[in-house]
RODO-2510 file (C-alpha; in nm, 4 decimals, decimal comma):
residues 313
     n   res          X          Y          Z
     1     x    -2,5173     3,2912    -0,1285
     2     x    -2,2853     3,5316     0,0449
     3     x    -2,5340     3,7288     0,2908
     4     x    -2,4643     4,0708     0,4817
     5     x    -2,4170     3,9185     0,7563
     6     x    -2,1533     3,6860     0,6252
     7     x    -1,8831     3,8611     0,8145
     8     x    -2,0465     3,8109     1,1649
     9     x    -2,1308     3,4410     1,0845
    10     x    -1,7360     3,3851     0,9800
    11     x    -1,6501     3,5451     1,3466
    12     x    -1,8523     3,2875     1,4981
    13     x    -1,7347     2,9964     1,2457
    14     x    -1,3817     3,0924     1,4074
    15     x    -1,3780     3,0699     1,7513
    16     x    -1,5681     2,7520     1,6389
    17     x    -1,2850     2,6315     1,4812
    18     x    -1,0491     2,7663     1,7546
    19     x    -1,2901     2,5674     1,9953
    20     x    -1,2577     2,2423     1,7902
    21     x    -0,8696     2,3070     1,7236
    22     x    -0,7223     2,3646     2,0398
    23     x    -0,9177     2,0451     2,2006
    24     x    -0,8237     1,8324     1,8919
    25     x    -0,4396     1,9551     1,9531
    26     x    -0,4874     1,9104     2,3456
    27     x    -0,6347     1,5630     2,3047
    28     x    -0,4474     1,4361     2,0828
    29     x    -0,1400     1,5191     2,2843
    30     x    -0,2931     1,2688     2,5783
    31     x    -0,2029     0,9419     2,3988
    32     x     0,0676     0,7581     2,5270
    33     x     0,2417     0,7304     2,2706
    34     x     0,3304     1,1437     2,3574
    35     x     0,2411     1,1312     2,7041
    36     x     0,3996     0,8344     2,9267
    37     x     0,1199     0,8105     3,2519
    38     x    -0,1124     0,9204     3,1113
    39     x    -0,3901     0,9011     3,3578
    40     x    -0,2012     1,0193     3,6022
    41     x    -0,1615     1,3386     3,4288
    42     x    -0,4736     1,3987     3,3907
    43     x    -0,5499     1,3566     3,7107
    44     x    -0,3188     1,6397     3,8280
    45     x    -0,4388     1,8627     3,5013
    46     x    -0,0807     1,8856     3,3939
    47     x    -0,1139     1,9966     3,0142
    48     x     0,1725     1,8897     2,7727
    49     x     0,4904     2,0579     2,6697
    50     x     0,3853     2,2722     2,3643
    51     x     0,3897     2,2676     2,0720
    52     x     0,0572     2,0718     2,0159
    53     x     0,0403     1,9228     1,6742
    54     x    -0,3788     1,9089     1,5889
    55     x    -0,4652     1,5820     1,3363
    56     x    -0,7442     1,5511     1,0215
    57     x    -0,9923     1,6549     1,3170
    58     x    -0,9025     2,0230     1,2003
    59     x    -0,7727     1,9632     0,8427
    60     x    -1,1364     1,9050     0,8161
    61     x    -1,2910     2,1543     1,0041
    62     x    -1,0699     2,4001     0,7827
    63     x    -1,2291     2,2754     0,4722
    64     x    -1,5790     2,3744     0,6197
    65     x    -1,4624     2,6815     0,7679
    66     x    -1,3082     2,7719     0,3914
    67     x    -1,6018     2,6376     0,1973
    68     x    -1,8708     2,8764     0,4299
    69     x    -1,6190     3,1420     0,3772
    70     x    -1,6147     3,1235    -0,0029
    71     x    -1,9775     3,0318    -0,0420
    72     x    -2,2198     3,1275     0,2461
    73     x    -2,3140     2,7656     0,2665
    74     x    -2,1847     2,3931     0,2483
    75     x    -2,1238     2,3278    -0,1404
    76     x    -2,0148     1,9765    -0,1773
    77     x    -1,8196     1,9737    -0,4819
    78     x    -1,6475     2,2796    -0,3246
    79     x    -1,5457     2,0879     0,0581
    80     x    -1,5070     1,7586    -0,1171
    81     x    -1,2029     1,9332    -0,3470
    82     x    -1,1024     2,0771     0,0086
    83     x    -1,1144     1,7613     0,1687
    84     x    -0,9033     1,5965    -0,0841
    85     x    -0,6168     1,8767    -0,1058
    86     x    -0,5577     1,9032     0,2115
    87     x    -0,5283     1,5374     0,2269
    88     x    -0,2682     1,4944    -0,0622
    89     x    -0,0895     1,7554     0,1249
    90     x    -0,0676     1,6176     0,4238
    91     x    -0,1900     1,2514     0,4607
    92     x    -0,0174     1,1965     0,7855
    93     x    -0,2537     1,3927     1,0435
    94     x    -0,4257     1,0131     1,1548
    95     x    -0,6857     0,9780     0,8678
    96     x    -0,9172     0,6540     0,9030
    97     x    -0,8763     0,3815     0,6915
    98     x    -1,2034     0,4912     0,5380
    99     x    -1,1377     0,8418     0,5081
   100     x    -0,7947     0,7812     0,3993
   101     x    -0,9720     0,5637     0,1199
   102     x    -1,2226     0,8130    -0,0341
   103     x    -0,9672     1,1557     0,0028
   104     x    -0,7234     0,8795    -0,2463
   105     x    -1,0351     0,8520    -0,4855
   106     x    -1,1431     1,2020    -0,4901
   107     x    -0,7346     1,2664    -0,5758
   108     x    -0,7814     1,0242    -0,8639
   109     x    -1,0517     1,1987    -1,0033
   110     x    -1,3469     0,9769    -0,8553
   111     x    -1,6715     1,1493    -0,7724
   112     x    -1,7813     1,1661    -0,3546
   113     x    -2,1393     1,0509    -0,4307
   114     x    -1,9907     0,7479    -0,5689
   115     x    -1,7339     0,6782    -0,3350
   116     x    -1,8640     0,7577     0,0156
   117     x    -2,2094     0,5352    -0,0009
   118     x    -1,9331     0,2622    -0,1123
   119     x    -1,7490     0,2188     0,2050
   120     x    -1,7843    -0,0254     0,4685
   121     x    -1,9585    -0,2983     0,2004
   122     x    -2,2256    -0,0520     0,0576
   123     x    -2,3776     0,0669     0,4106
   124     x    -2,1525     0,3863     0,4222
   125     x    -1,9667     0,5399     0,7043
   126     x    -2,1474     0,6054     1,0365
   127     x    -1,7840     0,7104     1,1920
   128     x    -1,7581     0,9964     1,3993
   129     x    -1,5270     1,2136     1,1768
   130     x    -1,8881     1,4439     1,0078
   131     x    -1,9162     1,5402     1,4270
   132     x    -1,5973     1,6036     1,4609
   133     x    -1,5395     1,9245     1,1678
   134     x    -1,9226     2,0538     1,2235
   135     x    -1,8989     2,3062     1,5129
   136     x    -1,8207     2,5733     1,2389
   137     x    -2,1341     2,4787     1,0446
   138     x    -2,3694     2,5096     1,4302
   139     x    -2,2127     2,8813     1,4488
   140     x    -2,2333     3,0281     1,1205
   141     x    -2,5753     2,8939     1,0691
   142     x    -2,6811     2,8878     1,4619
   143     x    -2,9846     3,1404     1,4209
   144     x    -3,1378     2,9253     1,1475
   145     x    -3,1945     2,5488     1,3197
   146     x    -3,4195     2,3757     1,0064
   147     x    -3,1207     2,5489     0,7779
   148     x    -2,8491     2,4442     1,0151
   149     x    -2,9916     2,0947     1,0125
   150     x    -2,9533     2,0701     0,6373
   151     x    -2,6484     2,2341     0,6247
   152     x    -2,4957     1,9699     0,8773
   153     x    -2,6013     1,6862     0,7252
   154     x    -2,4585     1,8174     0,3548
   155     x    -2,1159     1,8480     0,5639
   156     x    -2,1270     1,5129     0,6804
   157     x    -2,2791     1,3208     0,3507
   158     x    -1,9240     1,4186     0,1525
   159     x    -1,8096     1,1395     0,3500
   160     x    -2,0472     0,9788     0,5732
   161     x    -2,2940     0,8162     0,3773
   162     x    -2,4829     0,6034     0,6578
   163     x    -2,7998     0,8151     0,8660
   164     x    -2,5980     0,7723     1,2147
   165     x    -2,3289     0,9495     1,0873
   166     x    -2,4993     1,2147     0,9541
   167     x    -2,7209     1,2363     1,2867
   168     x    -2,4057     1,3009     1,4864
   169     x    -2,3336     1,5451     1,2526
   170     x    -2,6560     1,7246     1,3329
   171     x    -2,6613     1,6480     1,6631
   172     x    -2,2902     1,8400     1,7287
   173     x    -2,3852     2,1647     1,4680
   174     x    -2,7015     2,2125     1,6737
   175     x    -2,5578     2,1995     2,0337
   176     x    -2,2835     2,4276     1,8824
   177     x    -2,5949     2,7056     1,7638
   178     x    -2,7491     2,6332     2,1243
   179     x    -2,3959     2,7064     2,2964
   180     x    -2,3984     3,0195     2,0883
   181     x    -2,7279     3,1374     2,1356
   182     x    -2,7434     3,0940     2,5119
   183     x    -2,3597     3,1976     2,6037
   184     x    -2,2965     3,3280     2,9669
   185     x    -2,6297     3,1121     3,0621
   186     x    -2,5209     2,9079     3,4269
   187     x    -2,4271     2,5655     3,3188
   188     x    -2,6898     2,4322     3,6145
   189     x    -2,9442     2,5460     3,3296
   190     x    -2,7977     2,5259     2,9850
   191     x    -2,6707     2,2212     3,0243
   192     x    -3,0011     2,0199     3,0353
   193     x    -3,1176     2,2346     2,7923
   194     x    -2,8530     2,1878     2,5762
   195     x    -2,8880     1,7807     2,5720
   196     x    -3,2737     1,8152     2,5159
   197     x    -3,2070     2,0515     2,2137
   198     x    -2,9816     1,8590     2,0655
   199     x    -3,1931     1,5358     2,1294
   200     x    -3,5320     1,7176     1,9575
   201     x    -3,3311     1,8228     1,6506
   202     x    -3,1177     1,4615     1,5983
   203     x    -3,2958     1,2552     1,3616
   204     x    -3,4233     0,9083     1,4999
   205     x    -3,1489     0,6108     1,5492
   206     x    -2,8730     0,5073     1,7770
   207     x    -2,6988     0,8309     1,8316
   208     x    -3,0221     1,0109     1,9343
   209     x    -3,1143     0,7208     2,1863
   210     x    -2,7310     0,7651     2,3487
   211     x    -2,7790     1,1337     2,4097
   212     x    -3,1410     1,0114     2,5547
   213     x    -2,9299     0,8250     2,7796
   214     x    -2,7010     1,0876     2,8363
   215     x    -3,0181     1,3235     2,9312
   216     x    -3,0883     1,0592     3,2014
   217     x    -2,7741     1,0738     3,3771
   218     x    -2,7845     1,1933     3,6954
   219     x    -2,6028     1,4996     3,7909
   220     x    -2,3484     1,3795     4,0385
   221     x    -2,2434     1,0753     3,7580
   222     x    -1,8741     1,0116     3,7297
   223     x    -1,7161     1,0299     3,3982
   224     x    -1,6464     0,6742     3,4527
   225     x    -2,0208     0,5920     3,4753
   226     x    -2,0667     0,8212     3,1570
   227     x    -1,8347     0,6368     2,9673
   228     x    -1,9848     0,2909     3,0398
   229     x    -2,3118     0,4002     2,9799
   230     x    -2,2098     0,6021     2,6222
   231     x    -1,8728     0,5198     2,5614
   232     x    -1,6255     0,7508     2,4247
   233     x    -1,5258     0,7157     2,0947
   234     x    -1,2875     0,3318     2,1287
   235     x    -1,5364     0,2528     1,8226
   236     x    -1,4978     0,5479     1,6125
   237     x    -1,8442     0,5808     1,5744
   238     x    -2,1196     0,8632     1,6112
   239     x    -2,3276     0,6554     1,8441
   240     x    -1,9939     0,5932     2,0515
   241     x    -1,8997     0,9751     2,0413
   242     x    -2,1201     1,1931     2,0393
   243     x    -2,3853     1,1510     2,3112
   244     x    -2,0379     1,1195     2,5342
   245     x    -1,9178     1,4056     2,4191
   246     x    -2,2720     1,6337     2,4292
   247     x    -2,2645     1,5079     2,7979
   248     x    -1,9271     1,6759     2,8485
   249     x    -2,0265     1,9703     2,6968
   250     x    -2,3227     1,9763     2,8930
   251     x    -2,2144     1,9621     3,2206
   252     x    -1,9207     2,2577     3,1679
   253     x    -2,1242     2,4913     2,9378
   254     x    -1,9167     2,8103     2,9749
   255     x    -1,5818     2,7106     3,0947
   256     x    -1,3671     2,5506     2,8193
   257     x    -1,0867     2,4262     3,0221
   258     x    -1,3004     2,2391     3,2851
   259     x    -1,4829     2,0916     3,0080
   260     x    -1,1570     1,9544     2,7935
   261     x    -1,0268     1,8159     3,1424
   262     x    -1,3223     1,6391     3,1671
   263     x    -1,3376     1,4878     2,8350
   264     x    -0,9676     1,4023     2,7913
   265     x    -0,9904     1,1808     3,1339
   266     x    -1,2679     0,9532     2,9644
   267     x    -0,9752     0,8396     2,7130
   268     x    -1,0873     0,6958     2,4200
   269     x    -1,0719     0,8643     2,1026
   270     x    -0,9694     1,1546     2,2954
   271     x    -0,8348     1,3758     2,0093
   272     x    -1,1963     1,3671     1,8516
   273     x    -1,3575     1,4150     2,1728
   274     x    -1,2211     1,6764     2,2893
   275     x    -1,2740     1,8805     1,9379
   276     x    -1,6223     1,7829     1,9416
   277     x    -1,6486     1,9473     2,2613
   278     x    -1,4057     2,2267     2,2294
   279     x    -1,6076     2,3192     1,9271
   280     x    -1,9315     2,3591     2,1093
   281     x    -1,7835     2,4797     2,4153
   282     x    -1,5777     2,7495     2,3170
   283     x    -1,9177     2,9577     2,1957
   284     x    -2,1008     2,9391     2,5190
   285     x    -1,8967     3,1853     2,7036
   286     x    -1,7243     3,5212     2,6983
   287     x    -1,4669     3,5104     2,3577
   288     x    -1,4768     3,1521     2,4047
   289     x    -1,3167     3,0867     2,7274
   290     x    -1,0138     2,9182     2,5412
   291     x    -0,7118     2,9612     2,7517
   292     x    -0,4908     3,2015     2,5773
   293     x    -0,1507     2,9610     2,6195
   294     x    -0,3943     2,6885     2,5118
   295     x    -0,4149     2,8784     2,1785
   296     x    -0,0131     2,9733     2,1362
   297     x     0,0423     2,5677     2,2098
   298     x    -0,1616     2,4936     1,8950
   299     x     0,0408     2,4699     1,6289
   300     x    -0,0808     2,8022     1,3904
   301     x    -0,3857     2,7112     1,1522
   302     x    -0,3419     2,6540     0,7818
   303     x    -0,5902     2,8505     0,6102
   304     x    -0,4433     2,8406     0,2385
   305     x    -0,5868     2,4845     0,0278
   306     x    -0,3452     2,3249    -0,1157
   307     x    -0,3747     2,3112    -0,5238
   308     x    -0,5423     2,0304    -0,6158
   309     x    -0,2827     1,7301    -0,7806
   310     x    -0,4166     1,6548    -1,1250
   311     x    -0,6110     1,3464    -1,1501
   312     x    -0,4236     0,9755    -1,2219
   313     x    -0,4991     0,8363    -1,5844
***
């Protein structure tokens, strides 16, 4: 249901999506494969040569963004169609092998409740790829947290069947809300408060125990000790991500550039990470903090879907 105060929510779903964007663009830029040395340049916080080029991080985050837009809520026949245009459009933005699978089957006229509790033998994904789209989803719905837990998880269950990947789902939309709610608050105090937010609202498992962990770091920890103790997204999965990534978050609430410098030195799946934080981030201080030539690198946003291929057979 669209509300009256659709048009506010949508302002905040943006510089969401802007958050997540420009840190899935920036990350994603730090692979080798773009960026010879690349620890070095880290180091020195030398960003790359623009144009950044973002991956399925946002071509997912701009189905959510479209599908609150047109609805006022996460309808799942609406993203999954979303989802799956924007993937026969453009399959070559680093899809999973997973993902990749169930955006083929929606395009052959498969249903998502049948397809996504079938991957990975039956058990369903627990990937990080729900966490990585759901900042829009924290800021739309980030004055409503039973709603916006409900709303996350519908996000992530188009494609993530299995609990943990649904929890760091949850776990992301809710430390977006929290960013939102308490913008311009000292780091030194939001970002324990942030963790423990996000830890009460995360349902039970793996990922909730990591951002435990994460709570119990101490505050002069080294990324490297964060990243042995988390990890940082080498195993593509919401337990590896997303207690690394609230961590991040936590420690440079208000300033988005420290915080993507931060993230993008703990390597790893450093596209996703950095969106996950960039998404969160970018809400917890004044218009987002998002460093203006940050935002002309990014390649522009593609806000039109695709028309849907008609269905094999």
């Amino acid at each position: 249901m669209i509300t009256e105060s659709h048009a506010e929510r949508m302002q905040r779903a943006r510089l969401a999506l802007d958050g997540v964007s420009v840190g899935d663009a920036f990350g994603e830029r730090f692979f080798s494969v773009h960026v010879p040395l690349t620890p070095e340049r880290i180091a020195q916080n030398e960003a790359p040569a623009p144009p950044w080029k973002y991956t399925d991080d946002t071509e997912m985050a701009l189905a959510i963004f479209e599908v609150l837009e047109r609805n006022g809520h996460i309808d799942q026949d609406d993203l999954a169609e979303s989802f799956a245009a924007r993937y026969d459009y453009d399959p070559n933005r680093g899809y999973g092998q997973g993902a990749a699978a169930l955006l083929s089957g929606l395009n052959d006229g498969l249903p998502w409740h049948w397809l996504a509790p079938a991957l990975f033998d039956g058990q369903g994904s627990y990937g990080n790829g729900g966490a990585m789209r759901v900042a829009p989803v924290g800021a739309y719905f980030s004055d409503h947290v039973e709603r916006l837990v409900v709303e996350a998880r519908r996000s992530a269950d188009v494609t993530h069947a299995h609990s943990e990947g649904q929890a760091g789902a949850i776990a992301v939309a809710v430390a977006a809300a929290f960013a939102w709610n308490n913008r311009g608050r000292a780091a030194v105090e939001a970002g324990p408060a942030l963790l423990e937010f996000a830890w009460t609202h995360t349902p039970k498992g793996d990922t909730r125990d990591g951002i435990e962990r994460a709570r119990g770091l101490s505050a002069t920890a080294s990324v490297r000790e964060a990243v042995e103790l988390l990890g940082n997204g080498t195993k593509v999965s919401a337990q590896d991500t997303v207690p690394f990534t609230l961590w991040c978050a936590a420690r440079h609430f208000g300033d988005y550039q420290s915080a993507l410098w931060q993230t993008v030195s703990g390597l790893g799946d450093r596209d996703t990470t950095c969106a996950i934080v960039g998404g969160i981030v970018a809400l917890s201080g004044p218009e987002g903090g998002i460093p203006p030539d940050w935002l002309k690198a990014r390649e522009p946003l593609r806000f039109d879907r695709p028309p849907r291929p008609a269905a094999a057979g």
